[in-house]
C-alpha positions in Angstrom: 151.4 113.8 76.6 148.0 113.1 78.3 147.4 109.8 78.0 143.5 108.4 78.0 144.3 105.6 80.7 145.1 108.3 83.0 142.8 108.4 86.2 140.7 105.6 84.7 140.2 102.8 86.5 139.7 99.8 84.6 140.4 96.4 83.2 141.3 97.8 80.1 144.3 99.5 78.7 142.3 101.6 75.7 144.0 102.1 72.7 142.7 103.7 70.0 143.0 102.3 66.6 141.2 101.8 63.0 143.0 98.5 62.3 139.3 97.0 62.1 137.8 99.5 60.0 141.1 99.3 57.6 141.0 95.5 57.4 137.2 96.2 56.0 138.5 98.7 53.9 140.9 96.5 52.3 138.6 94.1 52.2 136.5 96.7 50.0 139.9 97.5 48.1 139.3 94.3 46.2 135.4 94.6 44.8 134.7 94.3 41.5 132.4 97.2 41.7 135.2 100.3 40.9 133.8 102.9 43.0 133.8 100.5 46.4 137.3 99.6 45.1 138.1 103.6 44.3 137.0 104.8 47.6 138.3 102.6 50.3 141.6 102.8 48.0 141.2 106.5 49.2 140.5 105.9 52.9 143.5 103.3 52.9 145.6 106.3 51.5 145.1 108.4 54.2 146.9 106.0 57.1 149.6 104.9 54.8 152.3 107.9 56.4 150.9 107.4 59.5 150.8 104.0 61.4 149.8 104.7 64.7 146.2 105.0 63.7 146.3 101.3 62.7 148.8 100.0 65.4 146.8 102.1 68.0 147.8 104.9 70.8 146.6 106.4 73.8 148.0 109.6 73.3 144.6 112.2 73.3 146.9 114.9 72.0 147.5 112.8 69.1 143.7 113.1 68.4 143.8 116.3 68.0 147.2 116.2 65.3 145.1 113.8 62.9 142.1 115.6 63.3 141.5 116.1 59.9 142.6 112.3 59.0 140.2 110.6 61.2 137.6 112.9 59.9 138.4 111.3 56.4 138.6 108.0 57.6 135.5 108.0 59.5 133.5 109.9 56.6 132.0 106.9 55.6 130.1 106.3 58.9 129.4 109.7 59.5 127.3 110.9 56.0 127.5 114.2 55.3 123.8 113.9 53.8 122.8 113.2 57.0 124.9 114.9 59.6 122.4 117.5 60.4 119.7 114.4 61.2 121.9 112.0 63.0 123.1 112.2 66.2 126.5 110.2 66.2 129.8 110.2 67.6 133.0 108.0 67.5 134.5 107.9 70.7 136.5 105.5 73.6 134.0 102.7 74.5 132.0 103.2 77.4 134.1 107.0 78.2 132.7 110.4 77.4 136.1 110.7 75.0 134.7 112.0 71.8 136.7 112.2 68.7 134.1 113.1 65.7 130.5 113.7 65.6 127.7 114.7 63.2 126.9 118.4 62.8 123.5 117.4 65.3 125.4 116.7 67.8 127.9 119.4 67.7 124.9 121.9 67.9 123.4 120.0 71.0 126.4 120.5 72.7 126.6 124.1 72.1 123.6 124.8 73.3 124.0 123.1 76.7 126.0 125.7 77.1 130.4 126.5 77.7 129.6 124.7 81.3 128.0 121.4 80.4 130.4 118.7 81.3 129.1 114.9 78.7 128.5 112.7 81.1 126.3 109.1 81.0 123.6 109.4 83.4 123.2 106.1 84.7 127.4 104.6 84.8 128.5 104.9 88.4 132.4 104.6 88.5 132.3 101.3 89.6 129.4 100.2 87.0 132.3 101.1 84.2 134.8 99.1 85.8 132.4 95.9 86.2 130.7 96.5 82.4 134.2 96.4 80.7 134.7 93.2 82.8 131.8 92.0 81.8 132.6 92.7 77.7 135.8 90.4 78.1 133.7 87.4 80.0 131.4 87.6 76.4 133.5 88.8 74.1 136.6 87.1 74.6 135.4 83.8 76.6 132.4 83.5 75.3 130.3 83.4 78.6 126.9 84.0 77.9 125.7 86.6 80.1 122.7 89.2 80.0 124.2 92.7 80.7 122.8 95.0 78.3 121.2 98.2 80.1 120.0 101.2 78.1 122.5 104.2 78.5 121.0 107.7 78.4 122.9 111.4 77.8 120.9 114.1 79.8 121.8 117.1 78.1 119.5 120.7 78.5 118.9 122.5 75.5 119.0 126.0 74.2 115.9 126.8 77.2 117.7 125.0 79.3 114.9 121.9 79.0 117.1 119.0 80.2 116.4 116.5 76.8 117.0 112.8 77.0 119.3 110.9 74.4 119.4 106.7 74.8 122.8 105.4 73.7 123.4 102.5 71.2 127.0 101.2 70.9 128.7 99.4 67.7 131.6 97.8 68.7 132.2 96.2 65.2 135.6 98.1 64.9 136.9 97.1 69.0 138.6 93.9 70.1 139.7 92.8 73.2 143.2 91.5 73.8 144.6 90.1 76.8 148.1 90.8 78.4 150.5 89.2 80.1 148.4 90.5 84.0 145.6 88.9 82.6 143.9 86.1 84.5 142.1 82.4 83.0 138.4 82.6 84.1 136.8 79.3 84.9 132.9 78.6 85.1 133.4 78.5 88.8 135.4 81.7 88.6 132.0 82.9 86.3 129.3 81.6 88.5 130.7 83.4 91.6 130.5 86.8 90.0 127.4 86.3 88.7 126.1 86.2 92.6 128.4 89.3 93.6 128.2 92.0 91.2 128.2 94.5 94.2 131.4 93.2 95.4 134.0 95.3 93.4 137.1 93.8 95.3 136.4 90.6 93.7 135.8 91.4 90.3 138.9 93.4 90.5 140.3 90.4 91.7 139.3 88.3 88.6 140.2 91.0 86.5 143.1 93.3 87.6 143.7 96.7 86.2 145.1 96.8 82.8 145.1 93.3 82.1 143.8 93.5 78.8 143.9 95.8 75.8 140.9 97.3 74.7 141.9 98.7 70.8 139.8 100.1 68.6 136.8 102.6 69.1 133.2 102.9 68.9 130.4 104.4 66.7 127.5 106.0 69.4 124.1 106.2 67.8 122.1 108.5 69.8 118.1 108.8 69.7 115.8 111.7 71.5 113.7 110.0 74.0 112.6 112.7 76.0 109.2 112.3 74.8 109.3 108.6 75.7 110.5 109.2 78.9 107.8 111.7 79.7 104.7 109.6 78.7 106.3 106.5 80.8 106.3 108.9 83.9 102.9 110.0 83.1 101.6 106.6 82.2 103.4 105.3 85.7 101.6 107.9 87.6 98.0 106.8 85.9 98.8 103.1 86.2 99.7 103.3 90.2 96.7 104.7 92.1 94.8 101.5 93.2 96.7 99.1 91.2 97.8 97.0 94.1 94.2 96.0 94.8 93.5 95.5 91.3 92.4 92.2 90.0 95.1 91.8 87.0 97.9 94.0 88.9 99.6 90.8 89.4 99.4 89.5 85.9 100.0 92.5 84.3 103.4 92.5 86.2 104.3 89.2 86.1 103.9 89.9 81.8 106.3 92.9 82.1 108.6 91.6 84.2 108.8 88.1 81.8 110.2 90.9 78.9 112.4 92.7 80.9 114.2 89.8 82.4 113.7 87.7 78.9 112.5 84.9 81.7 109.3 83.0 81.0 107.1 82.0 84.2 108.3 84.4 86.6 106.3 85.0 89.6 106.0 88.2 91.2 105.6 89.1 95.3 105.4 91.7 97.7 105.5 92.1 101.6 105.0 95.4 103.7 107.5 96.7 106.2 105.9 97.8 109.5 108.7 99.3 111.0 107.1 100.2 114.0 106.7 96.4 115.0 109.7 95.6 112.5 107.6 92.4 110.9 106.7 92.2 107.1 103.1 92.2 106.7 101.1 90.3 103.8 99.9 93.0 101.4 95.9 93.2 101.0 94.6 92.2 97.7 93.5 89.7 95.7 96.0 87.2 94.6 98.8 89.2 96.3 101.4 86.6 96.9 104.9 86.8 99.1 106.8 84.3 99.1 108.9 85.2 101.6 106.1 85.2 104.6 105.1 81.6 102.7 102.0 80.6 104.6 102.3 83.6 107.3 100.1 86.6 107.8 102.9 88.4 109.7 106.6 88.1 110.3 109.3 89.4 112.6 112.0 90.7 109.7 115.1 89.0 111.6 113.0 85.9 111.3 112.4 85.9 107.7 115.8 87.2 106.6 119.2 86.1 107.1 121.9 88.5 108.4 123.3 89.3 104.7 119.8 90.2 103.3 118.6 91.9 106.5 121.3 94.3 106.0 121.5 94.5 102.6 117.5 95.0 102.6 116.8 96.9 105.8 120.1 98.8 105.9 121.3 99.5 102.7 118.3 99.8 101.0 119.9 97.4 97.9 118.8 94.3 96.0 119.5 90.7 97.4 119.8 88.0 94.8 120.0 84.4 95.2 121.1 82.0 92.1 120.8 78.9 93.8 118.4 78.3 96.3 119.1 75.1 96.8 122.9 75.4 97.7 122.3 78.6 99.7 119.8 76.5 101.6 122.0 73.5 102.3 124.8 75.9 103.3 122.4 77.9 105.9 121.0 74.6 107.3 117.5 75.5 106.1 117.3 78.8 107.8 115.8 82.2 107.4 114.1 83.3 103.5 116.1 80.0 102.3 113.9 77.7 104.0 110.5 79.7 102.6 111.9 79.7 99.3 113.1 76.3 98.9 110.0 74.6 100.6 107.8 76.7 97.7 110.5 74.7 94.9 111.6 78.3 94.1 115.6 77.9 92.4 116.3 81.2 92.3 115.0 84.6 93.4 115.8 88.8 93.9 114.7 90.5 96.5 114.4 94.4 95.8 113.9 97.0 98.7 110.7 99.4 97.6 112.1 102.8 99.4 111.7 106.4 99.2 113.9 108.6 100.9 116.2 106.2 102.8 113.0 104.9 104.6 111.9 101.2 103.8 108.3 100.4 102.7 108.1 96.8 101.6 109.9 94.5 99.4 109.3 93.3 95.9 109.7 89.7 95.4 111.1 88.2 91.6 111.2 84.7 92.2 111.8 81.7 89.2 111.4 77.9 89.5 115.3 77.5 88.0 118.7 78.0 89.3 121.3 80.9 88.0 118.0 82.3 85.9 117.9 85.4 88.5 121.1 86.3 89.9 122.9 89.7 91.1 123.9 90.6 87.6 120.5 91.0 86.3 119.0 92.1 89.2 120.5 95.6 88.1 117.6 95.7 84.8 115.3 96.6 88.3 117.5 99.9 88.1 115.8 101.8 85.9 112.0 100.0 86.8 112.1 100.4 90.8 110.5 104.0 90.6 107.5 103.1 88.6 107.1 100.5 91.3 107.7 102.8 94.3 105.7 105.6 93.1 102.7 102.3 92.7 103.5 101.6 96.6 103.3 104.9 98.0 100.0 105.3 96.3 98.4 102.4 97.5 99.7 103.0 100.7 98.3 106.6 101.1 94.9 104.7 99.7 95.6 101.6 101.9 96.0 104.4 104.7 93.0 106.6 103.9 90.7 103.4 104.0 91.7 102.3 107.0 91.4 106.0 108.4 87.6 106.2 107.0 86.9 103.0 108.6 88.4 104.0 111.9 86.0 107.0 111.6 83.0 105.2 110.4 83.4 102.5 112.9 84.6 104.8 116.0 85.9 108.4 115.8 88.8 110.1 116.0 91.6 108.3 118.1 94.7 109.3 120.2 97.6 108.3 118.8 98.7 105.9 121.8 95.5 103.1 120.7 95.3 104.0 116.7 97.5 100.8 116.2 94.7 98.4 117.5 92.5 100.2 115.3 94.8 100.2 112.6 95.1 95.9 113.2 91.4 95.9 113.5 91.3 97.9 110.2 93.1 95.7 108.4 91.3 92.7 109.6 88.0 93.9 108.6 89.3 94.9 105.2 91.0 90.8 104.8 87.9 89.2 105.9 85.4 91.6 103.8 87.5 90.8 101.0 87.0 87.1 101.7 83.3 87.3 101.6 82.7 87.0 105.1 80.2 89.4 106.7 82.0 90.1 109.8 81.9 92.9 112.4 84.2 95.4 113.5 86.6 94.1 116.1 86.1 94.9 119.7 88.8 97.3 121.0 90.0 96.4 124.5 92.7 97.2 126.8 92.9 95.4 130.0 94.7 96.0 133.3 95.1 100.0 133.1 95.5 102.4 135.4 92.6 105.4 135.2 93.7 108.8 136.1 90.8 111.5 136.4 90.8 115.2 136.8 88.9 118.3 136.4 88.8 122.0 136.3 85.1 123.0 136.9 83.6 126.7 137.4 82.2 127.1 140.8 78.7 127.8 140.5 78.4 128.0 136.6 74.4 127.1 136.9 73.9 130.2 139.3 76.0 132.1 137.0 74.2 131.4 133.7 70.9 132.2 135.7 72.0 135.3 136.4 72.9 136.2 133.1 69.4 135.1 131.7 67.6 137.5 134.1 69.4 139.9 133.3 69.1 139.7 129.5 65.4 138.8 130.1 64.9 142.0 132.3 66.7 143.9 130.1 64.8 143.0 127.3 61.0 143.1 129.3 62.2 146.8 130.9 62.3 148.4 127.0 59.4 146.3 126.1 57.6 148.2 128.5 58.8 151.3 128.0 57.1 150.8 124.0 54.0 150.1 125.9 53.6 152.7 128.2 54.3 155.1 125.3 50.9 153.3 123.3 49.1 153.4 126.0 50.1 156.9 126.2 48.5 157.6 123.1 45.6 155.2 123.3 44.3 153.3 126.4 43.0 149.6 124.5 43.1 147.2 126.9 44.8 144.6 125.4 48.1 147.2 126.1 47.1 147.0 129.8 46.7 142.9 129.2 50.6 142.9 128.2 51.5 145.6 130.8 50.6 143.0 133.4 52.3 140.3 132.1 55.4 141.8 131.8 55.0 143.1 135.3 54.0 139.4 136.3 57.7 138.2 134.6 59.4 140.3 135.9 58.6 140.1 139.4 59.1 136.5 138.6 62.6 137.2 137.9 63.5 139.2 140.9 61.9 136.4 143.6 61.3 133.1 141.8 63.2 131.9 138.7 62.9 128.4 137.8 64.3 126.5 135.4 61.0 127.1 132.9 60.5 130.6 134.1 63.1 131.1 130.6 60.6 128.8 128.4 57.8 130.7 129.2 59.1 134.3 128.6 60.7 133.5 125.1 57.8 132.1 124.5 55.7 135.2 125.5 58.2 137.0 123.7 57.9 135.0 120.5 54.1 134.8 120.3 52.7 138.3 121.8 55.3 141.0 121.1 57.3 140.4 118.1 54.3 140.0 115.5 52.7 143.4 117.7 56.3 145.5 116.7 56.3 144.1 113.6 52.8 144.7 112.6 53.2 148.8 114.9 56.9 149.5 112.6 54.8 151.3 110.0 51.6 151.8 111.8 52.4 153.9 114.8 55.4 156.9 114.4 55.5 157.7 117.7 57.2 154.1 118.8 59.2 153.4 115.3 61.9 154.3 116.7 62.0 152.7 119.5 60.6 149.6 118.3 63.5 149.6 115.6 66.4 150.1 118.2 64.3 146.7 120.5 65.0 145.1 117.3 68.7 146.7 116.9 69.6 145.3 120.7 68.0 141.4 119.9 69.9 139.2 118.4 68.4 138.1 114.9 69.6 134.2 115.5 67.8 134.1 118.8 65.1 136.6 119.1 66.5 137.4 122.4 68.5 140.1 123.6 72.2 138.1 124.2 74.2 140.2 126.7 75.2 139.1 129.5 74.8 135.6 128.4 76.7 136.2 125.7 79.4 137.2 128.4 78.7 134.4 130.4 78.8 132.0 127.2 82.3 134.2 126.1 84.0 133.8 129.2 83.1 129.7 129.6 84.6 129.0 126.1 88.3 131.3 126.9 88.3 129.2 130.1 87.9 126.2 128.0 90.4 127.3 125.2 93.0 128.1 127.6 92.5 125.3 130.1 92.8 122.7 126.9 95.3 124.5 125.4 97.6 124.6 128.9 97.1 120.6 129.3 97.0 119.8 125.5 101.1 121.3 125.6 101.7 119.4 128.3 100.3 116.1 127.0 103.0 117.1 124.9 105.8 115.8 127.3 104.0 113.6 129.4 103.5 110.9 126.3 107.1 111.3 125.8 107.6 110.5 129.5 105.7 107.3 128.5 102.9 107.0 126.2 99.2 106.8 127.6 95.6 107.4 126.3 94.6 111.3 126.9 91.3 112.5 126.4 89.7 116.2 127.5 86.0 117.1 127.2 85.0 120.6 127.7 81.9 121.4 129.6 82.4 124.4 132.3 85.2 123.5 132.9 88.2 121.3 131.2 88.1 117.9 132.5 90.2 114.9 131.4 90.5 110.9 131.3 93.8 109.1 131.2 95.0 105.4 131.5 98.1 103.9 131.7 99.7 100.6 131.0 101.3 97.5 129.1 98.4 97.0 127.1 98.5 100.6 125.2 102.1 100.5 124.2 102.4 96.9 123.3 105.5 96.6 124.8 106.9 95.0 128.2 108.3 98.2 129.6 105.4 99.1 132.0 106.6 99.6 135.4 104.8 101.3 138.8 107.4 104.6 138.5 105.7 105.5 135.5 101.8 105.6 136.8 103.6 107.3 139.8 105.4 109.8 137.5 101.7 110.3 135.6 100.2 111.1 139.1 102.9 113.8 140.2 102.4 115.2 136.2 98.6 115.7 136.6 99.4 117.3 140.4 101.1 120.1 138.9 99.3 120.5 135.7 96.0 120.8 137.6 98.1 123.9 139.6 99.5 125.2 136.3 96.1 125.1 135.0 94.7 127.1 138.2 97.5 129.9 137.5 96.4 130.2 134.1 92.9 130.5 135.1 93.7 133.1 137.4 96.5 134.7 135.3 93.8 135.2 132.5 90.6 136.3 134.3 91.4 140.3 133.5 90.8 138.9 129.5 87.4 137.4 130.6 83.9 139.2 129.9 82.8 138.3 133.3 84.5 136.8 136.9 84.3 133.5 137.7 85.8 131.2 140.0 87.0 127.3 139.6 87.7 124.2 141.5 89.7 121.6 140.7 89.5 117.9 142.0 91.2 114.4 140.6 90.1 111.5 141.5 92.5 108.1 142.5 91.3 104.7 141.7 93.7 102.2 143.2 92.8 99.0 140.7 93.9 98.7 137.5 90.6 98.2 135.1 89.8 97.5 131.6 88.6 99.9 129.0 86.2 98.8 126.3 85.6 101.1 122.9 81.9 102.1 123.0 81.1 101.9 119.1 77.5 103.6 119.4 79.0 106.8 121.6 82.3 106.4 119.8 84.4 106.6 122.9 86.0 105.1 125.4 84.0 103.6 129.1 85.6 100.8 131.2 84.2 97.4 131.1 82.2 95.6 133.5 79.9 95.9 136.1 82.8 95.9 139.1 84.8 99.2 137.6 81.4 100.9 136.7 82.0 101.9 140.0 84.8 104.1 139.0 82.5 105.8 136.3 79.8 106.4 139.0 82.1 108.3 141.5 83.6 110.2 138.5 80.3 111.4 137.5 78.6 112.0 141.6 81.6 112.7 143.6 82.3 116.7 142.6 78.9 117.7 143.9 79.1 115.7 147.1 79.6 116.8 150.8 82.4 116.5 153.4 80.4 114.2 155.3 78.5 115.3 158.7 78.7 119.3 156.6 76.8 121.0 154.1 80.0 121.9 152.8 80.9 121.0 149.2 84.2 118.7 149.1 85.4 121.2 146.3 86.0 124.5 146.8 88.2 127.6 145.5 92.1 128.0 145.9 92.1 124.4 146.9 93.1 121.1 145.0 91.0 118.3 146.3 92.1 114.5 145.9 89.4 112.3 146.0 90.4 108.4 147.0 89.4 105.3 148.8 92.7 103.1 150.3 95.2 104.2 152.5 98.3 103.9 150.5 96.7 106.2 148.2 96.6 108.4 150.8 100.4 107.7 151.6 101.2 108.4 148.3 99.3 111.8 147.4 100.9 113.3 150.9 104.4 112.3 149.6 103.3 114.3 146.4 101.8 117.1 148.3 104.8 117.5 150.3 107.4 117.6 147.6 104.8 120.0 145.7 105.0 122.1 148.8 109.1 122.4 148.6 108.6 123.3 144.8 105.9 126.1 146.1 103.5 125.3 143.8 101.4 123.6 147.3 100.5 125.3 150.2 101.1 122.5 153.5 97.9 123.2 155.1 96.7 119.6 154.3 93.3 118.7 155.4 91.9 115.1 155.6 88.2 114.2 156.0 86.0 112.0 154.6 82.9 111.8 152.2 79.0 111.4 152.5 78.4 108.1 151.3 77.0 108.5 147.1 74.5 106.3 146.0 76.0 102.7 146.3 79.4 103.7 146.9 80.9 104.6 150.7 84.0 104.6 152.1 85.5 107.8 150.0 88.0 109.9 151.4 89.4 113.1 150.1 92.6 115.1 150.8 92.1 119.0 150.2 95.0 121.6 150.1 95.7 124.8 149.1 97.2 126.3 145.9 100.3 128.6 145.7 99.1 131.4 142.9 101.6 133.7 141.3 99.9 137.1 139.8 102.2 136.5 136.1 104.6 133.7 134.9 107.2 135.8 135.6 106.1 136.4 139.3 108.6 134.7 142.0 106.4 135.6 144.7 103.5 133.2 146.1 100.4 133.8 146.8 97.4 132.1 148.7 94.1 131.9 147.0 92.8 134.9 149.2 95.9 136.7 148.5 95.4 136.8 145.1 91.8 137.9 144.9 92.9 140.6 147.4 95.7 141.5 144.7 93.7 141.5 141.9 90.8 143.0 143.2 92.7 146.4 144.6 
């Protein structure tokens, strides 16, 4: 014997029986009309040997035996005109226990295939349990209650399409019948489940297991939907982008949500979740309400909620109802979402989380002005809606996103991650108060009392070794010139070849003894004006110099009307320096923010060089302490050595050899840093720490004082500063760095010739420990190494 009750969990005891549909029939037995009589005479027949299928078992092999008398009995519901149109089955109520079906749905089923297992799509275990509760509270004591969901059969077909059926019950032939286990339900006992439909213990509680007798069976008329199902998805992805921000979104939901809750006047609300501050945030648009945040902007979330709907919304990711608003509020002394809600007259309210993957993105707000209208029961219609409404939020917050991102641009440039939140705030405050008609102005972006941490990798001599490049290139290019004009003057002595003759022996002596910084200018310019239009015009005129006027124009570059050699070298080698010099302190940056986040920003000239600043200001939260400017400081120490290795490591993959220096400079004061909105970056802010800007820009180029010698130089880290605790500080640093062997301890101290308007600098200069790969274990000094890499 299997019995149907086995390994279900449920109030009911199922029993199936056609007592109902014999009582009709018996009922027929005595028309007038003949035929009615005739027939349900014949169905009545049919049970008369065999009184289980009126009295009612749960034996499913016994299904199976009287097969072929069910059939008969049930031939009246199931037409055989119309068994190849209708999809029907009789079955257990609210169980994938099928007894007969039309021919339809036979075929569907065999072409899902020997695998496919009937299942409802949308009846979680615990959902049966709480629905067949739910039948005896109307059914039996008449407790009006709104449960009715659409059920839905997702079965593939013969291309394996997965094709959607809704579900519609008949009942007409079940009843319900209480036992001895089952329990009176008051209207207390009702009102309390109507706020905890989650909680399974207690409807279990109300309703024990087998307590009542479920007898009978059910008639399943099922309709395709799959097309219906298909244009909502398609109309829910037209009807999302923008909707949030438009004028009737909120009236056009309010209307829909009125239907599917069969409430009239229900107001609608929404709050964002900024979980990097934790708060809810009003959302921007017009007439976007929330009646949590009430009067506010901004929230803290532990504020707004209590500790039930902070887990249930934050945590869990579930609805939170409220049937009485008034009694929850008296009960939490007017705290938390009560407090908002009752001040507003709201009576009763569900709060839905809007997530996507576990992560929390705001919270949809159902609130009514009467008491037990919204409640946990049917809070579950939002079931089958909350996608439409989440796929609506993520859209408008990728728009949302993208307009405060083109803002950000328009109004400054691209930002490190450690500010984009004040941008983002300021964002979203020029977006509220635009929308409110004002003509306002982008905010200013500030961050005061910061630490400033300066340093830069600069290649020694990079003027000279441009220079040199151009005359090269320009000699190059003057030396062939001439050699086409001693070859026409070869042929024909006009003096206007003599004319260019001397010129080009006038430039080039210029080149050798004098070259200035327009000594370039005036070349090109030769070359532009006197030469190219003479080749050009002597290409088809004179053979004897085609050739050689063709293979001039083969060596100059076409862009520049130059030949670009050596300065393409030059130019080659500067931006590999750069690319690996940014790259090195870009992965870096890497670790350091995760040390403790600060603004980073790197400019390439000839060099790398880069700005940082640290403090309370840029993270936003009360963590700052000194160890972590001190940490920064030791970090930029030996990144400005890694960075020399590097350099050094690489120069075999550079066009040409160059040297570098490196430097950082140490400003003791912390300063403020204002966003420049014309030069889209960062400068500090006042007159006092313009000093800082000054010595960053002079101090490179200046002169151990009482010298000629620059305070920079190769194989040496110089540390620029003006108090003596700096200098305490940076020889603490040096030392350690010289036990790690990345520092040499040959420390020198002097000062600096006093810069325009700034005196008193000081500078600390010491060598670097070179390794010739990254795999070397041996240390070099700077003279080492160019003695290594030279031989």
């Amino acid at each position: 014997m299997k019995d149907l009750n086995d390994h279900i969990d449920s109030p009911f005891t199922i029993k199936v029986s056609f007592d109902k549909l014999f009582r009709h029939y018996e009922s027929m037995a005595e028309s007038s009309d003949p035929f009615i009589a005739m027939k349900a005479k014949h169905y009545l027949s049919q049970q008369k040997d065999i009184p289980v299928l009126r009295e009612g078992f749960s034996d499913s092999e016994l299904l199976k035996t009287y097969e072929q008398e069910i059939r008969m009995i049930l031939e009246d519901s199931f037409s055989g005109v119309l068994t190849k149109n209708e999809i029907k089955t009789a079955s257990v109520p609210y169980y994938d226990v099928i007894f007969n079906s039309s021919e339809r749905f036979r075929n569907i089923i065999k072409n899902a295939g020997d695998n496919f297992e009937l299942k409802i799509k949308n009846m979680p275990d615990d959902d049966r349990y709480r629905m067949a509760c739910l039948i005896i509270l109307n059914f039996h004591y008449g407790f009006k209650v709104d449960f009715k969901r659409p059920f839905f059969y997702e079965i593939p077909d013969s291309n394996g399409i997965l094709r959607t059926y809704k579900i519609l019950y008949n009942a007409d032939f079940s009843e319900v019948i209480p036992t001895e286990k089952a329990l009176e339900i008051t209207k207390e006992d009702f009102h309390q489940l109507l706020d905890y439909f989650d909680d399974i213990d207690l409807w279990k509680e109300k309703f024990p297991p087998n307590s009542y007798i479920l007898k009978g069976f059910v008639i399943n008329n099922m309709f395709d939907v799959t097309d219906d199902t298909a244009i909502s998805q398609i109309k829910s992805s037209l009807l999302v982008s923008g909707k949030l921000q438009d004028d009737h979104f909120i009236d056009e939901l309010q209307s829909t949500f009125e239907s599917l809750f069969n409430i009239k006047d229900l107001k609608i609300g929404f709050v964002i979740y900024n979980k990097e501050d934790d708060t809810f945030e009003r959302v921007i648009g017009k007439d976007m309400e929330s009646y949590l945040l009430f009067n506010s902007d901004v929230e803290s979330c532990k504020t707004v909620l209590c500790e039930g709907s902070y887990k249930a919304l934050m945590n869990d990711n579930h609805f939170f109802s409220i049937s009485d608003v008034d009694a929850y509020y008296k009960l939490s002394n007017g705290e938390a979402q009560y407090k908002a809600l009752h001040d507003q007259d709201i009576k009763s309210a569900i709060l839905a989380p809007i997530a996507s993957n576990g992560n929390l993105l705001g919270i949809l707000e159902i609130v009514s002005k009467n008491p037990k209208e919204l409640n946990s029961v049917n809070a579950n219609k939002l079931i089958d809606v909350m996608p439409y409404i989440v796929s609506s939020f993520l859209r408008s917050k990728v728009e949302e996103e993208n307009l405060i991102e083109a803002i950000i641009q328009q109004e400054c440039t691209s930002i490190h991650p450690s500010v984009v939140w004040k941008f983002e705030k300021a964002a979203k405050k020029f977006i509220k108060d635009k929308q409110s008609g004002n003509n306002v102005a982008f905010s200013k972006i500030v961050f005061e009392n910061v630490y400033p941490l300066f340093g830069q990798i600069d290649v020694k001599g990079s003027s000279d070794a441009r220079n040199l490049a151009t005359q090269k290139d320009l000699s190059l290019q003057l030396n062939l010139i001439k050699k086409i004009i001693d070859t026409l003057l070869h042929e024909e002595q006009l003096p206007i070849y003599e004319k260019l003759k001397f010129q080009l022996d006038t430039y080039n002596e210029q080149l050798g003894a004098d070259f200035k910084v327009d000594s370039e200018q005036q070349i090109t310019g030769f070359l532009k004006i006197d030469i190219e239009p003479l080749f050009k015009f002597l290409l088809n005129k004179k053979s004897g110099v085609k050739a050689a006027i063709e293979d001039y124009f083969k060596k100059v570059d076409s862009e520049l009307n130059i030949i670009y050699y050596y300065r393409k070298n030059y130019d080659d080698t500067i931006a590999l320096i750069n690319k690996k010099m940014s790259g090195l302190i870009d992965t870096k940056q890497v670790k350091a923010q995760e040390m403790y986040p600060h603004y980073f920003e790197r400019f390439k000239t000839d060099g790398v060089e880069h700005n940082m600043y640290i403090g309370e200001s840029i993270t936003k939260e009360e963590s700052f302490n000194d160890i972590y400017l001190y940490n920064l400081r030791l970090w930029q120490l030996q990144v400005m050595c890694d960075m020399e290795n590097e350099f050094y490591q690489s120069q075999n993959q550079f066009p040409i050899t160059l040297d570098v220096t490196s430097m950082i400079l140490v400003f003791n004061q912390p300063l403020s840093i204002r966003f420049r909105m014309d030069e889209k970056r960062f400068d500090v802010d006042g007159t006092y720490n313009a000093r800082y800007e000054v010595v960053k820009k002079r101090v490179d180029k200046a002169f151990i004082k009482g010298s000629e010698e620059r305070v920079t130089t190769k194989g040496k880290l110089t540390v620029i500063y003006s108090q003596k605790e700096d200098e305490d500080e940076y020889i603490g640093y040096i030392k350690f760095l010289n036990s790690k062997q990345i520092l040499k301890d040959d420390i020198e101290i002097f000062e600096i010739q006093d810069l325009q308007g700034i005196t008193g600098l000081k500078a600390i200069r010491v060598s670097i420990l070179y390794h010739k790969d990254k795999n070397e274990k041996s240390f070099y000094t700077f003279e080492d190494l160019m003695s290594e890499i030279r031989e």
